[in-house]
N, C-alpha and C positions, 0 to 999 in steps of 0.2 A: 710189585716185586722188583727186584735186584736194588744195588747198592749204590754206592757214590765212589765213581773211579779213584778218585783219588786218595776217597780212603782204602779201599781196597789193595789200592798199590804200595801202599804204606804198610798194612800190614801182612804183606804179603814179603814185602824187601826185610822189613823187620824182623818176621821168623826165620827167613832164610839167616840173616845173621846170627841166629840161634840165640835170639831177644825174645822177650815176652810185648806181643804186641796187645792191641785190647781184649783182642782174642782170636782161638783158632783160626787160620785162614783156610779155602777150600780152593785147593787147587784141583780141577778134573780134567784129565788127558780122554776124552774121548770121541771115539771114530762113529763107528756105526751105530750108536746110538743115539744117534743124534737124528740122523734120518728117520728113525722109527717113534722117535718123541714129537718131529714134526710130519711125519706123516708123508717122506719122501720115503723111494726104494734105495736101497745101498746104489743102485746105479747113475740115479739122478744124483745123487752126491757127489761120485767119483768122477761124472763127466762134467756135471758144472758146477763148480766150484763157488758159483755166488752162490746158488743154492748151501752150497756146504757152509759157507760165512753165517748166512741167515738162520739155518738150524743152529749150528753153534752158539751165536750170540742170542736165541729165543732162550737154550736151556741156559745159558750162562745166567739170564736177567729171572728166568723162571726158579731157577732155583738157588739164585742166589750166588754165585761160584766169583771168587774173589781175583782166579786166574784160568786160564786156560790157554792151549792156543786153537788159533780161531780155525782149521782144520787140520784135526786127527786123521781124516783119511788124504796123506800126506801128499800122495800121486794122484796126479790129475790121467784121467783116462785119453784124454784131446792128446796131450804130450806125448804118450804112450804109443797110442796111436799114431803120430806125424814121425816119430822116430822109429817105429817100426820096432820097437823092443820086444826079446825075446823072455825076457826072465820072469813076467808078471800074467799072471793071469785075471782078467779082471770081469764085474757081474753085468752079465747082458752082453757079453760076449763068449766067453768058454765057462762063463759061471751063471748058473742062476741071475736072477736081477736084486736078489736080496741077501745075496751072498758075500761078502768081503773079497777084495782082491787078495791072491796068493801069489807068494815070490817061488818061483820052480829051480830050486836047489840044483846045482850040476851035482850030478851021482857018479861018475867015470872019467876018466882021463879024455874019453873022447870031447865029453857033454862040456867041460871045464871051458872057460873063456879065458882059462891062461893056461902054456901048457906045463911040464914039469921040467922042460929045458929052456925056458926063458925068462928066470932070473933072471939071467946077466941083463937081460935087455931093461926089465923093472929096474933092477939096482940102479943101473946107467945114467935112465933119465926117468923118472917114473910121469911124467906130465905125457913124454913124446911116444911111452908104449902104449896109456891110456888113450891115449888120440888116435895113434895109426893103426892097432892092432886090438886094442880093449872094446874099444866102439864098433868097429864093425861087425865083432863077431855077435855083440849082443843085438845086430840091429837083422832085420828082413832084408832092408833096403840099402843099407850102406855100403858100402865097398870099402878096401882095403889098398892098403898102398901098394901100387904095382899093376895092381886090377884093371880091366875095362870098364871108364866111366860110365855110367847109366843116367837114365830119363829120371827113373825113381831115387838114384842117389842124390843127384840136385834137389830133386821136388821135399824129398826128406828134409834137405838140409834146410833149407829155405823154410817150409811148412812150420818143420821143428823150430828156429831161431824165432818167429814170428809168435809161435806160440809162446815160450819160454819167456816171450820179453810181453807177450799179454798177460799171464799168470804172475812174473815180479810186481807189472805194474796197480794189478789188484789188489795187494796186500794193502793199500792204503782205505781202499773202502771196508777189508776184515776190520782193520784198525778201528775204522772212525764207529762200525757197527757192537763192536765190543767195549768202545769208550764208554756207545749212548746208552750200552746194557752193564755200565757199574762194574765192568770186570775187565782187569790188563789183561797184558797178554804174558804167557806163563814164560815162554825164555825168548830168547834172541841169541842164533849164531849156531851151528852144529859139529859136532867134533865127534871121530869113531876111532876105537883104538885102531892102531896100525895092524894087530894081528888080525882083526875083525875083517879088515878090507878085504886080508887076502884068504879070509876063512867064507867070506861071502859071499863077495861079488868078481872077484877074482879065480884062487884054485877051487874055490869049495870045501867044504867041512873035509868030507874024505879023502880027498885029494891033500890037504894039510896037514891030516891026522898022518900018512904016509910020510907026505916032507920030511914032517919034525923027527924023523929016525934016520932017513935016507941022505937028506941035503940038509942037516941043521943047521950051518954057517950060513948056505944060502935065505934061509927065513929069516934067521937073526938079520942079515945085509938087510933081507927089505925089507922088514921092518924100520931098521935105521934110515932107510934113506927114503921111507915115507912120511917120517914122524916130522920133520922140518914141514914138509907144506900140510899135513894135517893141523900143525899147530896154527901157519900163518893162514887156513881159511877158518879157524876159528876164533881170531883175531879180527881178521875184514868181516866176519856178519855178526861179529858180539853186539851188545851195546853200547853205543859209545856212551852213555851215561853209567856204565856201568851196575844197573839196575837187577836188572835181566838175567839170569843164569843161561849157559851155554848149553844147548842138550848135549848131553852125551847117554846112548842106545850100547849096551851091553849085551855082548851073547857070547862068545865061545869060549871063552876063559873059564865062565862057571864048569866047563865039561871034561877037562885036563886035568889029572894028576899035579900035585902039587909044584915035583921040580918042574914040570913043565908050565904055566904058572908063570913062576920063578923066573924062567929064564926066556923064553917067548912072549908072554902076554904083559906083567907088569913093567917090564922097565921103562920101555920106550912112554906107557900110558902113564905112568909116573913122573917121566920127563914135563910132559904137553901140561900135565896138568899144574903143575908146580908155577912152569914158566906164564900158563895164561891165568893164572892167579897174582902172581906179581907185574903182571900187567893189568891190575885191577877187577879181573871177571873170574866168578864163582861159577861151578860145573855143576847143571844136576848129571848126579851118578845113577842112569836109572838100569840096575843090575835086571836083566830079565832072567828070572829063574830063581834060584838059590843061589848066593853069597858067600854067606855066613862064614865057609871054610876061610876065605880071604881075607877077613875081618883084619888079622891086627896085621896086613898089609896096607889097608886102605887106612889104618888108622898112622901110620908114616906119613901123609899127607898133613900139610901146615892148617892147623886151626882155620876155621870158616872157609875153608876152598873148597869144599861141594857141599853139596845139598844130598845127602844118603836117602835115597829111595828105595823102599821093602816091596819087593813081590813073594818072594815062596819060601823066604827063610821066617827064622823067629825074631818079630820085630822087639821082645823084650830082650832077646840076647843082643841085637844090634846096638840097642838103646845104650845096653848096660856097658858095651862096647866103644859106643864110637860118641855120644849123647852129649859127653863134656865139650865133643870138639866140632861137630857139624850140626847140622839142624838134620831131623828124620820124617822123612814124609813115607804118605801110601802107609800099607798093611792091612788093609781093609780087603778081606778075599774077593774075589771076582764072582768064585762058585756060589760065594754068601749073597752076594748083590742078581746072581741070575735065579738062586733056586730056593733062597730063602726065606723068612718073612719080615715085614718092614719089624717086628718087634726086636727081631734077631740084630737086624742090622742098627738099630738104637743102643743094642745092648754091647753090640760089640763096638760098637763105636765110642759108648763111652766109657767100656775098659780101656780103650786104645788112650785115650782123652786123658783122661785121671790116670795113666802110669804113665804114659809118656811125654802128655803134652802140659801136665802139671803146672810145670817151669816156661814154657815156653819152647820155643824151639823143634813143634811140630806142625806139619802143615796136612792138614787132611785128606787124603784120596784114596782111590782104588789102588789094588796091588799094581793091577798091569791097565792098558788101554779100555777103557768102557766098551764094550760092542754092543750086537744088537740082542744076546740073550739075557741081558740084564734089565728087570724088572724095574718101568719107572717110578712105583711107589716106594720101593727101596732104594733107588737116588735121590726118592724126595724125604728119606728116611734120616739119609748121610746128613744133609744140608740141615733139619730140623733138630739135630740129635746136636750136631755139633753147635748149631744156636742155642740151644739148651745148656750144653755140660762143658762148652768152647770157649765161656768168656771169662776174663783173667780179674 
């Protein structure tokens, strides 16, 4: 089993251009099932990360998959660990060992790692509140500027920096494991909307949802004066061959009222994307949730600048939408792939196929991230179905 890299990567850059390449490509974004295809706990995965390589590239070559990246479970637990972070919960430690890590949402003004009077200071410089004030609070271990040094603040920083430059330095063994198993690698480079930052990892959903009525000037600023360096670090880890699509991870936009939307969430993500398109690099747009409502916003974007990704909306309203101008991957339910039968998912994979991928210009996958309640005879269904009804 598996392919020939370099054909794979061909037709993989190919559909993305919303060409018709020899046929379907199978791009699968997935986390925790990988470990449960080879036979590791979610824990071994999250802690050693060759582990996670090695899962990845078995199901890449086992089942054929033309892209991917070589781990979906994105966070390394070691990391996590040496920096003392507060916002993730991870298995084998507050979770199960077969459990996926959770990101622990701030709920209250208290809980929030920014507060709701310091804008100004974001606005200002947002590099130097991230560093002296954003880091500490998510950390056990860290201190803050002003604070009494500690034993554990060193050892963090130290522990953390050694790890972080062991973890970059791996990615070339992911590489060379997904060359020898026939399959690239799915994007290069990360980019988040600005509003997202500070809906996230920043004030938090509810915390934001307050902003946008109370300080709306203020959100508008930071937005703005995030969007400069969001754009230039999705610049520094594109690909320089321009191959590669940028990821771009979508969440709170879908959950706002339209003029809100409008005036918070699109502009600044319309800026970044425009401009890291005319510097040669395509975006996947991977909306989590439902869309759809945004459609003839996203269709304001210049011909082949992202890769439109279907989780929970209707991928034939997208198609009939946006189909002329990007390439459209995913649609394939999650629920279908954990609880259904591999006939089902043949069947629906080849309505997807024969309406949307007809022409060319689709790339096969799950809605959202493969985990571990999805059934592997129904990913071995995807990959068969699309060999089948995928070739042009």
């Amino acid at each position: 089993m598996g392919g020939n890299y370099q054909d794979s990567l061909n037709r993989y850059v190919k559909a993305m251009k919303n060409e018709k390449p020899d046929r379907v490509p199978i791009r699968i974004l997935a986390a925790e099932f990988v470990a449960k295809y080879s036979g590791y706990t979610v824990q071994e995965v999250t802690y050693d990360y060759n582990k996670a390589y090695e899962a990845t590239a078995r199901c890449a070559k086992d089942f054929m998959w033309d892209a991917t990246n070589p781990n979906q479970i994105y966070i390394w637990g070691g990391l996590i660990d040496h920096f003392g972070q507060r916002y993730y919960k991870l298995p084998g430690r507050e979770l199960p060992p077969d459990i996926g890590f959770q990101y622990i949402e701030p709920v209250d003004e208290d809980g929030a790692y920014m507060k709701e009077n310091e804008y100004d200071q974001l606005i200002e410089n947002p590099t130097e509140f991230l560093a002296n004030v954003w880091i500490p609070r998510i950390s056990e271990d860290l201190v803050g500027i002003g604070e009494p040094n500690t034993y554990r603040n060193n050892i963090a920083w130290l522990k953390g920096g050694i790890a972080l430059m062991s973890y970059i330095e791996s990615f070339g063994y992911a590489f060379e494991l997904l060359r020898k198993a026939g399959c690239a690698f799915a994007l290069a480079g990360i980019l988040k909307a600005p509003f997202d930052i500070l809906a996230d990892k920043l004030r938090g959903f509810r915390q934001v949802s307050m902003d946008v009525y109370r300080q709306p000037g203020k959100v508008l600023a930071a937005c703005e004066a995030l969007t400069p360096y969001l754009y230039q670090n999705a610049l520094y880890t594109a690909d320089p061959e321009g191959n590669l699509p940028i990821g771009l991870w979508l969440h709170r936009g879908t959950l706002f009222s339209e003029d809100m939307y409008k005036k918070f969430f699109w502009p600044t993500l319309k800026e970044i994307l425009i401009q890291v398109y005319k510097e040669g690099h395509q975006t996947l747009w991977y909306g989590e949730g439902s869309w759809n409502r945004w459609l003839k916003y996203t269709a304001e974007l210049p011909d082949g600048c992202i890769i439109y990704h279907v989780d929970k909306e209707n991928i034939f309203e997208a198609h009939k939408a946006l189909g002329d101008k990007f390439c459209i991957s995913g649609g394939i339910p999650n629920d279908l792939l954990a609880f259904g039968t591999p006939e089902e998912v043949t069947s629906y994979c080849k309505k997807i196929i024969t309406n949307i991928g007809k022409d060319g210009g689709y790339i096969m996958d799950a809605s959202a991230i493969i985990q571990s309640d999805a059934r592997v005879e129904n990913v071995k269904a995807m990959t068969e179905a699309t060999l089948e009804y995928g070739i042009y």
